[in-house]
PyMOL Python script that loads the backbone (N, CA, C, O; Angstrom):
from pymol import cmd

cmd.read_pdbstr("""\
ATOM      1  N   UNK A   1       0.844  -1.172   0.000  1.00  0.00           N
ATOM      2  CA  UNK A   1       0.000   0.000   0.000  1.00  0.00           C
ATOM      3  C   UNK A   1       0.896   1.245   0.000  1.00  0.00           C
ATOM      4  O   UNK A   1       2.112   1.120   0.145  1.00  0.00           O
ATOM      5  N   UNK A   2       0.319   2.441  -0.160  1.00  0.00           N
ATOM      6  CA  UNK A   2       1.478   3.336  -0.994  1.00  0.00           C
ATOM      7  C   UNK A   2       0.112   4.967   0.320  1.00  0.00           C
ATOM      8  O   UNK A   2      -1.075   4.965   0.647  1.00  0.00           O
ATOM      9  N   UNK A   3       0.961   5.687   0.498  1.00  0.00           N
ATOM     10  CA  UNK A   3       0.350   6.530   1.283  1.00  0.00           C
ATOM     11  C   UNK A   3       0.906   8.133   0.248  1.00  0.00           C
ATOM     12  O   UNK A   3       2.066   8.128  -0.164  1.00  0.00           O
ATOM     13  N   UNK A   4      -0.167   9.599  -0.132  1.00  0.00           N
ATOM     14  CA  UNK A   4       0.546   9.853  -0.460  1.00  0.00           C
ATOM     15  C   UNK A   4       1.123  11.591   0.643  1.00  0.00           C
ATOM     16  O   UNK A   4       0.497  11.631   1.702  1.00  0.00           O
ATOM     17  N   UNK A   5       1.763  12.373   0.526  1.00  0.00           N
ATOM     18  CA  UNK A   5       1.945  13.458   1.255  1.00  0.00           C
ATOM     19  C   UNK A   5       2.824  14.389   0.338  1.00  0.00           C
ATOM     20  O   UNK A   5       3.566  14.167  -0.619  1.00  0.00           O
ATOM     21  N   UNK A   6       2.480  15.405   0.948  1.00  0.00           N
ATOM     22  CA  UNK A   6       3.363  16.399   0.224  1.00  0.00           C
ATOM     23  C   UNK A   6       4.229  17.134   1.495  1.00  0.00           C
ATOM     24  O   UNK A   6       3.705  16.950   2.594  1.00  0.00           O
ATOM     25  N   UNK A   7       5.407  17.893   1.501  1.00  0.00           N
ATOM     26  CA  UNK A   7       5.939  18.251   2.419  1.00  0.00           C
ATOM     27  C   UNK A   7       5.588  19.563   2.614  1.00  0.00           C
ATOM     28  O   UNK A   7       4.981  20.175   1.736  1.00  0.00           O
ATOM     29  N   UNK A   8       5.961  20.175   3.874  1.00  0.00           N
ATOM     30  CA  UNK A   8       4.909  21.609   4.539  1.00  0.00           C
ATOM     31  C   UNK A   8       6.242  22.285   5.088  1.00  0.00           C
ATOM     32  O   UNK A   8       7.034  21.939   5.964  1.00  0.00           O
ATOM     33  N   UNK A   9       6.194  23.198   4.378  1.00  0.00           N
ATOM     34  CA  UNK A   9       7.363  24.415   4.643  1.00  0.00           C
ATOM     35  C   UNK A   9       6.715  25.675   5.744  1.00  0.00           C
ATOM     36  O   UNK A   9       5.579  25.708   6.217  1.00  0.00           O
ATOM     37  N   UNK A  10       7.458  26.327   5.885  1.00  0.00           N
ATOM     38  CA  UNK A  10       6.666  27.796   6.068  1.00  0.00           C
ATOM     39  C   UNK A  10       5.777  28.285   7.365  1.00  0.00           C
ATOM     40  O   UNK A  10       6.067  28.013   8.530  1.00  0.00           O
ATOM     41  N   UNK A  11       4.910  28.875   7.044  1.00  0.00           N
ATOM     42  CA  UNK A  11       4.452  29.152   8.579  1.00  0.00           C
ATOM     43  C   UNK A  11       3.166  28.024   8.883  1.00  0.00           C
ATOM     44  O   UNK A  11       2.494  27.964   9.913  1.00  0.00           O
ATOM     45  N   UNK A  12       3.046  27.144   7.636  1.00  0.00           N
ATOM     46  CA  UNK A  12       1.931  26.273   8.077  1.00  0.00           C
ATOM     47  C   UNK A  12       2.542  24.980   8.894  1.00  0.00           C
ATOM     48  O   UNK A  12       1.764  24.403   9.654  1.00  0.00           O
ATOM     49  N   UNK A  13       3.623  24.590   8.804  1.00  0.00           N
ATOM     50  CA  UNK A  13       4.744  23.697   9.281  1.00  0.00           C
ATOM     51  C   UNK A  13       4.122  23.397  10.666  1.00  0.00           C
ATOM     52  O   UNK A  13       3.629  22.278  10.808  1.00  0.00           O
ATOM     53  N   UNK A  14       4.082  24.335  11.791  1.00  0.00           N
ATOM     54  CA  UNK A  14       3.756  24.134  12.744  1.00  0.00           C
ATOM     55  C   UNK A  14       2.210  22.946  12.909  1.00  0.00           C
ATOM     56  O   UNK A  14       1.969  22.004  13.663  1.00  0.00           O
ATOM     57  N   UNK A  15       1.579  23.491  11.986  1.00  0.00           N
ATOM     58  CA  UNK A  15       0.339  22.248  11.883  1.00  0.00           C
ATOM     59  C   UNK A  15       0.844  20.495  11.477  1.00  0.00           C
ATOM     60  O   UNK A  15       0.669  19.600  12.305  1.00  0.00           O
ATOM     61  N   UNK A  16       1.194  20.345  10.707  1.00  0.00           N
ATOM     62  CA  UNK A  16       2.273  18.836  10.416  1.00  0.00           C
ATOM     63  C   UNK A  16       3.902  18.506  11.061  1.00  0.00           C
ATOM     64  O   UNK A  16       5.046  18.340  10.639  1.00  0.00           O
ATOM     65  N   UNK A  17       3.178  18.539  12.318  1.00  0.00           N
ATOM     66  CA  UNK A  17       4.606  18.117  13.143  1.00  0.00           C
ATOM     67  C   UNK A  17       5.315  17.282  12.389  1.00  0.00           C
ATOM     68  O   UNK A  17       6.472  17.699  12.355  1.00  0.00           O
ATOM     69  N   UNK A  18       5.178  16.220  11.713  1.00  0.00           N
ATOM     70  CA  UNK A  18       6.272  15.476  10.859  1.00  0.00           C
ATOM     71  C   UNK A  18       6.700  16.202   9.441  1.00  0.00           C
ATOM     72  O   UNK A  18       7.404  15.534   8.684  1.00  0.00           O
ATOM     73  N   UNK A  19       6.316  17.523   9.042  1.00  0.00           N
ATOM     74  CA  UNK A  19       6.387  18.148   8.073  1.00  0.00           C
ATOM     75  C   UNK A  19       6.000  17.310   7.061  1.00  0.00           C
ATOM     76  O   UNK A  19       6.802  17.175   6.136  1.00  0.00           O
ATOM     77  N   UNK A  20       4.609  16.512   6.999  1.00  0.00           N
ATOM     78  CA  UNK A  20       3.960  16.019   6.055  1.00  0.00           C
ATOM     79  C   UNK A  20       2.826  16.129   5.990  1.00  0.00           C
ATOM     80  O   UNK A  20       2.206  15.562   6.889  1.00  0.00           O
ATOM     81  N   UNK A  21       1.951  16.942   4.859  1.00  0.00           N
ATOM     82  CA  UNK A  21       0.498  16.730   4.681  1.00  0.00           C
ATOM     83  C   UNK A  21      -0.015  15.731   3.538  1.00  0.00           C
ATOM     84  O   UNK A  21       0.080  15.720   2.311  1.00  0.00           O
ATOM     85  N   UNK A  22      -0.685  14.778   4.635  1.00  0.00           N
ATOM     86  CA  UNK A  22      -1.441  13.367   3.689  1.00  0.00           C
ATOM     87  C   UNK A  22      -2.453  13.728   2.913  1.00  0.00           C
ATOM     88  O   UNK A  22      -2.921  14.842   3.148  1.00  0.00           O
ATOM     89  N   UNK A  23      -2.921  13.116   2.067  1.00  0.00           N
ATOM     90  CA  UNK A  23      -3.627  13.215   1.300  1.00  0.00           C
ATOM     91  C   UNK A  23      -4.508  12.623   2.172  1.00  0.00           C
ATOM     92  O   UNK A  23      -4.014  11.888   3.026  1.00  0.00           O
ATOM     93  N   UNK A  24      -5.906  12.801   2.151  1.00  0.00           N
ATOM     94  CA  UNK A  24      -6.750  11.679   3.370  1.00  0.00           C
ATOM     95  C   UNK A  24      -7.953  11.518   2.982  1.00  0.00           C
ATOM     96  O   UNK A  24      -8.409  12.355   2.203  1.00  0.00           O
ATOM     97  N   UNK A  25      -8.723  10.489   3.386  1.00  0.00           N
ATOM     98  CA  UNK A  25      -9.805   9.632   2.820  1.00  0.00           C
ATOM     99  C   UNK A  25     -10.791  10.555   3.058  1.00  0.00           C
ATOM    100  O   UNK A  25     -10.516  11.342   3.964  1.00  0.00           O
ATOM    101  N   UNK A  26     -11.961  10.718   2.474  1.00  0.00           N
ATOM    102  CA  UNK A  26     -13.084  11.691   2.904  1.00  0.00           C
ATOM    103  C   UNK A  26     -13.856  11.452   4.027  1.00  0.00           C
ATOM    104  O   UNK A  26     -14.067  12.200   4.982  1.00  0.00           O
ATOM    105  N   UNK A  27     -14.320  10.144   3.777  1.00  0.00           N
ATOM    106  CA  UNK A  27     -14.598   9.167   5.008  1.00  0.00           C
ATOM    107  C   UNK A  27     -14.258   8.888   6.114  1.00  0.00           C
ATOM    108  O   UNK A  27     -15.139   8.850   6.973  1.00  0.00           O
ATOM    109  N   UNK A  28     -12.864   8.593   6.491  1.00  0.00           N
ATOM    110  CA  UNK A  28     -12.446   8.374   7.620  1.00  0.00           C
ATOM    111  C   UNK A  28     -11.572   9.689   7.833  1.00  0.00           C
ATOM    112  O   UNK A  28     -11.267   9.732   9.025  1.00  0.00           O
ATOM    113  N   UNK A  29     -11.110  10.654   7.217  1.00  0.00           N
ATOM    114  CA  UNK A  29     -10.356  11.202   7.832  1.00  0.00           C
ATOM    115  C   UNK A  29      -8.801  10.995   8.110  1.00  0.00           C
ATOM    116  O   UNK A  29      -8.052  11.964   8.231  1.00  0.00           O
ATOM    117  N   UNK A  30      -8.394   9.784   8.198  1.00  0.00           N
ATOM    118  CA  UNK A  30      -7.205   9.238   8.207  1.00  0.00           C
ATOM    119  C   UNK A  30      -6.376   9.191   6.523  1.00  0.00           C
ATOM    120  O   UNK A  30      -7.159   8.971   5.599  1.00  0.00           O
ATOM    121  N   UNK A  31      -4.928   9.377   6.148  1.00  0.00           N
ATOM    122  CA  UNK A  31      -4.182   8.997   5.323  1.00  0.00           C
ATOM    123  C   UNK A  31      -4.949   7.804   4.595  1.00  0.00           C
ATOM    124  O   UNK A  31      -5.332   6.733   5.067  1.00  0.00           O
ATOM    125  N   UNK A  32      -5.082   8.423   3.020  1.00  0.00           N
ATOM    126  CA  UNK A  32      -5.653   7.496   2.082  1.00  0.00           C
ATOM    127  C   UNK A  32      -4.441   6.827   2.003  1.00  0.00           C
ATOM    128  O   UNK A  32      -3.307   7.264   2.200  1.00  0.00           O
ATOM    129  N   UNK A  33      -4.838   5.638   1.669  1.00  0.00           N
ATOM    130  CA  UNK A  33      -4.095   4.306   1.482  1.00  0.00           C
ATOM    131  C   UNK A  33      -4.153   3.750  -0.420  1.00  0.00           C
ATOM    132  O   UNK A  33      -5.308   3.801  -0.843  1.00  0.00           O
ATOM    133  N   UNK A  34      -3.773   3.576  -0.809  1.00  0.00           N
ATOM    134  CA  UNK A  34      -3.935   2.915  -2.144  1.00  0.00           C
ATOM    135  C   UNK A  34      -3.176   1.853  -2.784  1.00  0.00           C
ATOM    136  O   UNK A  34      -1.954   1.887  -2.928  1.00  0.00           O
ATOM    137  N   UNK A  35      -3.791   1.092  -3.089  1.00  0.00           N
ATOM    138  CA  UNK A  35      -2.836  -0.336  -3.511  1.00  0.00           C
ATOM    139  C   UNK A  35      -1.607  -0.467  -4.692  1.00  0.00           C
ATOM    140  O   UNK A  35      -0.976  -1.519  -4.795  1.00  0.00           O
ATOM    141  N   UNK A  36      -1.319   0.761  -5.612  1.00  0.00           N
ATOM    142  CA  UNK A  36      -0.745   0.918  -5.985  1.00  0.00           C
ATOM    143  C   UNK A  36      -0.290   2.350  -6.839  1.00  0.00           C
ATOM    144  O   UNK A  36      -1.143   3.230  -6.720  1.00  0.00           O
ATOM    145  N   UNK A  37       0.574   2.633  -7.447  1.00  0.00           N
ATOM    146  CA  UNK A  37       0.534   3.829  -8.169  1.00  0.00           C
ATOM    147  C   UNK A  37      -0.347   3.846  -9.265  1.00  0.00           C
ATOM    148  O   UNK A  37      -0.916   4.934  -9.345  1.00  0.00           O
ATOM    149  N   UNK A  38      -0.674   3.039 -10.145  1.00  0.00           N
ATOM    150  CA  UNK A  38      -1.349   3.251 -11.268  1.00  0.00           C
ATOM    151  C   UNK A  38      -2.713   3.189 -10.429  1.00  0.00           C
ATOM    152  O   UNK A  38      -3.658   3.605 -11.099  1.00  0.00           O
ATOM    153  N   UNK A  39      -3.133   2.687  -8.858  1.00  0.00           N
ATOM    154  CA  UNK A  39      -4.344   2.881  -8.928  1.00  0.00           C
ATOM    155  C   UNK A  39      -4.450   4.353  -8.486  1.00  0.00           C
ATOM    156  O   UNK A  39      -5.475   5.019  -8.627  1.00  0.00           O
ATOM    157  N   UNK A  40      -3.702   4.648  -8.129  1.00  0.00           N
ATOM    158  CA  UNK A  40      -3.493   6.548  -7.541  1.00  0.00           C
ATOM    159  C   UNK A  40      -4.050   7.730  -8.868  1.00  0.00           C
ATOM    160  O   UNK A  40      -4.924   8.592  -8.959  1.00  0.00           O
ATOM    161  N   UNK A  41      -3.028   7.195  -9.712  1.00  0.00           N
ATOM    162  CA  UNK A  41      -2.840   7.790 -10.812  1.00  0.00           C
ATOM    163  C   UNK A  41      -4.306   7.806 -11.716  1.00  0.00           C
ATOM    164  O   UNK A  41      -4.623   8.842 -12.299  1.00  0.00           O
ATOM    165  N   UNK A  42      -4.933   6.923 -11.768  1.00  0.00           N
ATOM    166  CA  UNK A  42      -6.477   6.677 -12.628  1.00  0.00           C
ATOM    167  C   UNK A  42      -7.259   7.377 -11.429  1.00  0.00           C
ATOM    168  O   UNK A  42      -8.296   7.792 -11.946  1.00  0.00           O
ATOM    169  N   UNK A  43      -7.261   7.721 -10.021  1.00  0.00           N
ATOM    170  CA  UNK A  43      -7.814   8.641  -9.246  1.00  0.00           C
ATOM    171  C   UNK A  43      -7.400  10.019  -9.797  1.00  0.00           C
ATOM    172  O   UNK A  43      -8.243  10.852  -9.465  1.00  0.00           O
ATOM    173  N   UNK A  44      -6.901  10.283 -10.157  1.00  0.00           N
ATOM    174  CA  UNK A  44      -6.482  12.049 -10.324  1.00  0.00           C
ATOM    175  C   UNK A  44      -7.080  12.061 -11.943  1.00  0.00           C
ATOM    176  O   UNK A  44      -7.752  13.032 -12.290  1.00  0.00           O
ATOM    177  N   UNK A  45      -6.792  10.862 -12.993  1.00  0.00           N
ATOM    178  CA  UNK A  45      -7.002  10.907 -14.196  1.00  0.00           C
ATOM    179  C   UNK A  45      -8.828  11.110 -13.737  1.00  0.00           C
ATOM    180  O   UNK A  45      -9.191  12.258 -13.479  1.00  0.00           O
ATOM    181  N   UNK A  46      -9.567  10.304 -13.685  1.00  0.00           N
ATOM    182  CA  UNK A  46     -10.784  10.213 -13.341  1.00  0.00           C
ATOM    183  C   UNK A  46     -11.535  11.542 -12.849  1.00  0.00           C
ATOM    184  O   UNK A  46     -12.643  11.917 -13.233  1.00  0.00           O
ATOM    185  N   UNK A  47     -10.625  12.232 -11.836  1.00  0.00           N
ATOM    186  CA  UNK A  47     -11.258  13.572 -11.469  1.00  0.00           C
ATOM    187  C   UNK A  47     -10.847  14.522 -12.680  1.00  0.00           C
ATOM    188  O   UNK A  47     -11.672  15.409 -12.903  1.00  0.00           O
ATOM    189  N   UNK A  48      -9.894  14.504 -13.377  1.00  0.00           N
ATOM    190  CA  UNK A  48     -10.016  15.268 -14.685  1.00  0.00           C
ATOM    191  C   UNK A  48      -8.401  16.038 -14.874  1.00  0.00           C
ATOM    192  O   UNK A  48      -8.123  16.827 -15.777  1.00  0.00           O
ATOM    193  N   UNK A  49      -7.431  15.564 -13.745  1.00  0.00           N
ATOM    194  CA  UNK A  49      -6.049  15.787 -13.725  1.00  0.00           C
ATOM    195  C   UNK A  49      -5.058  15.283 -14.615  1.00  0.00           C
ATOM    196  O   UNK A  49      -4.783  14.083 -14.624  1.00  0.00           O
ATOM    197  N   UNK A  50      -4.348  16.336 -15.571  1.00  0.00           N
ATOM    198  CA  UNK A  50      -3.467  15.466 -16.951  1.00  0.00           C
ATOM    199  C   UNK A  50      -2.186  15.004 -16.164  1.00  0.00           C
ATOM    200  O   UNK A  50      -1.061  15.502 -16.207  1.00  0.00           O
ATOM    201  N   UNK A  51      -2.818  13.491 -15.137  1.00  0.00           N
ATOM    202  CA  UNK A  51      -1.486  13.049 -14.566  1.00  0.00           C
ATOM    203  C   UNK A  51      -1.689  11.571 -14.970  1.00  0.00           C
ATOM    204  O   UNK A  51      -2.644  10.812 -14.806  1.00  0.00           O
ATOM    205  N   UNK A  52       0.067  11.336 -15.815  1.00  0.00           N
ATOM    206  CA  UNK A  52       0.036  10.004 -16.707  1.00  0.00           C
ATOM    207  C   UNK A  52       0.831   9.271 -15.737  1.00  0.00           C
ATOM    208  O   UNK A  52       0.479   8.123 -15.462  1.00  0.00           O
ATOM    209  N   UNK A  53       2.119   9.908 -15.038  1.00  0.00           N
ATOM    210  CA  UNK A  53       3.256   8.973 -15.121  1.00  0.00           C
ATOM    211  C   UNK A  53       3.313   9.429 -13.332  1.00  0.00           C
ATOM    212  O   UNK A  53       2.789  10.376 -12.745  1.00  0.00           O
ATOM    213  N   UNK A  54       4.368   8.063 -12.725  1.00  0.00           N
ATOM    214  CA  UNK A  54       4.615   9.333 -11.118  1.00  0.00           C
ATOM    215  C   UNK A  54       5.129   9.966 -11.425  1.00  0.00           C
ATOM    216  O   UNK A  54       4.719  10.976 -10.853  1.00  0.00           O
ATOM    217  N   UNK A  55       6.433  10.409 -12.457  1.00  0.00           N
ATOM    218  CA  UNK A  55       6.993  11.368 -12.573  1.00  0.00           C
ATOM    219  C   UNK A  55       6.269  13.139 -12.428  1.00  0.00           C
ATOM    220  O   UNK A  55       6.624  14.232 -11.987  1.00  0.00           O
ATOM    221  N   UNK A  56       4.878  12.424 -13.224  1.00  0.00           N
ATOM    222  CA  UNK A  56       3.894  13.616 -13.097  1.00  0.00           C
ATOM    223  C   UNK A  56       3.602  14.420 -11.623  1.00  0.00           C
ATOM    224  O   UNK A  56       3.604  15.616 -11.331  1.00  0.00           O
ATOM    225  N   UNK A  57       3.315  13.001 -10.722  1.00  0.00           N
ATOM    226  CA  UNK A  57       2.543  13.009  -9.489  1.00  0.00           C
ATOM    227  C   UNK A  57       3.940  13.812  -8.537  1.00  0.00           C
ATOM    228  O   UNK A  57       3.734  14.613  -7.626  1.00  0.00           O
ATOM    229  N   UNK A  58       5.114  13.443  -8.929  1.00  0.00           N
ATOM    230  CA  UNK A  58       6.543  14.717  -8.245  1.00  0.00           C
ATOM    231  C   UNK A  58       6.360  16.109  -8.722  1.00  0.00           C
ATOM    232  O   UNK A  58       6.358  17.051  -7.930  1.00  0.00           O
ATOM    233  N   UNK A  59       6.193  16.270 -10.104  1.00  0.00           N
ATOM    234  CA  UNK A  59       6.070  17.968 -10.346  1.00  0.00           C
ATOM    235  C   UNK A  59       4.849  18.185  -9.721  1.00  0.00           C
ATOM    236  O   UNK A  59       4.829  19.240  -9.088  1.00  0.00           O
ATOM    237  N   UNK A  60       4.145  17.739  -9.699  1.00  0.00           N
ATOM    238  CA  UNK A  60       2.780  18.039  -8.433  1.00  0.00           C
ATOM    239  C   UNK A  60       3.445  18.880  -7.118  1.00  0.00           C
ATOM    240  O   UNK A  60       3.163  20.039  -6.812  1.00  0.00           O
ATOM    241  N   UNK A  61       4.382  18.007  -6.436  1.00  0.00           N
ATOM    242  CA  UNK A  61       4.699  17.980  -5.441  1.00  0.00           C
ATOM    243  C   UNK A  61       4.407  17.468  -4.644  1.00  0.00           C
ATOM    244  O   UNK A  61       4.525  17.960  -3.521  1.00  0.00           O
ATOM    245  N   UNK A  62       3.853  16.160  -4.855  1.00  0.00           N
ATOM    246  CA  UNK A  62       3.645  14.903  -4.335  1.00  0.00           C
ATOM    247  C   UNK A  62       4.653  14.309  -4.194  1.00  0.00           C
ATOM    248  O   UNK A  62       5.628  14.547  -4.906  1.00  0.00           O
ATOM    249  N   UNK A  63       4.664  13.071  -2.906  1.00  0.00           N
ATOM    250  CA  UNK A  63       5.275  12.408  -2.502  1.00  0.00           C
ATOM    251  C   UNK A  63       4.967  10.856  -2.194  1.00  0.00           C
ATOM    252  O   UNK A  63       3.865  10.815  -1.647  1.00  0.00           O
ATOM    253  N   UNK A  64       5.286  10.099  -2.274  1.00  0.00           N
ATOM    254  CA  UNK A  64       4.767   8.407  -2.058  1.00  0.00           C
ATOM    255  C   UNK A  64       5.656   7.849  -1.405  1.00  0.00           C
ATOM    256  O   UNK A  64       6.776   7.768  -1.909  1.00  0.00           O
ATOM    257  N   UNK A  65       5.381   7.258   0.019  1.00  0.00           N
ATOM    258  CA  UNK A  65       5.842   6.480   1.181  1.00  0.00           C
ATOM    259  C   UNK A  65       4.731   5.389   0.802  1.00  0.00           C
ATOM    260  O   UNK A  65       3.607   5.610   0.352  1.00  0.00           O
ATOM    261  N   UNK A  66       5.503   3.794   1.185  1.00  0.00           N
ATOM    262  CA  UNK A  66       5.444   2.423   1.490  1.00  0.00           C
ATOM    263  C   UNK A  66       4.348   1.845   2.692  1.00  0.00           C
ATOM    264  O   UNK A  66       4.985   1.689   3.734  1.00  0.00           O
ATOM    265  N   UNK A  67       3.244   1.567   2.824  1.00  0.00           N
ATOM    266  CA  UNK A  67       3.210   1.328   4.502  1.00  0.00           C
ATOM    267  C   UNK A  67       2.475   0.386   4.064  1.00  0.00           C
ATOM    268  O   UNK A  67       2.322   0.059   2.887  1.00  0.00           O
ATOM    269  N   UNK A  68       1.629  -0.438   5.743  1.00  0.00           N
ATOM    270  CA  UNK A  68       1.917  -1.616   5.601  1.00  0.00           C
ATOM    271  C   UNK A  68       0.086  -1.086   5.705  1.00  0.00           C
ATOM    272  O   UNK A  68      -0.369   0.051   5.828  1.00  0.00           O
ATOM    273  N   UNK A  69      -0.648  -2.441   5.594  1.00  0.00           N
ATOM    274  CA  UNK A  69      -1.830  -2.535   5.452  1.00  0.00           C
ATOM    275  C   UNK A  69      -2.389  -2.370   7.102  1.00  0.00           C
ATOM    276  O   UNK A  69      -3.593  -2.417   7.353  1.00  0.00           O
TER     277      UNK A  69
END
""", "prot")
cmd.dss("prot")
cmd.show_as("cartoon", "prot")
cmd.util.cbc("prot")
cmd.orient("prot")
């Protein structure tokens, strides 16, 4: 499972003590989880985002950490 975050500079920093803001489920509230990159990637395609590759999902300024189920 693949979690994703972007990193938090600046004066908002103080809110993401680990200097990471997750992307997060609507539902629970907690760090969306997703089973892989291409299923990430057909989420952003689907909402109407011209994102093909991860390479894409970095100039975003996205980030993708590993975690466990």
């Amino acid at each position: 499972m693949i979690q994703v975050f972007r990193n938090v500079v600046g004066k908002h920093k103080d809110k993401f003590p680990d200097g990471k803001e997750y992307l997060l489920d609507v539902e629970t509230k907690e760090p969306a989880k997703f089973e892989s990159v291409e299923v990430l990637i057909n989420l952003f395609k689907f909402n109407g985002h011209d994102i093909e590759t991860k390479e894409d999902l970095i100039r975003w300024g996205l980030n993708l950490e590993t975690v466990d189920e």
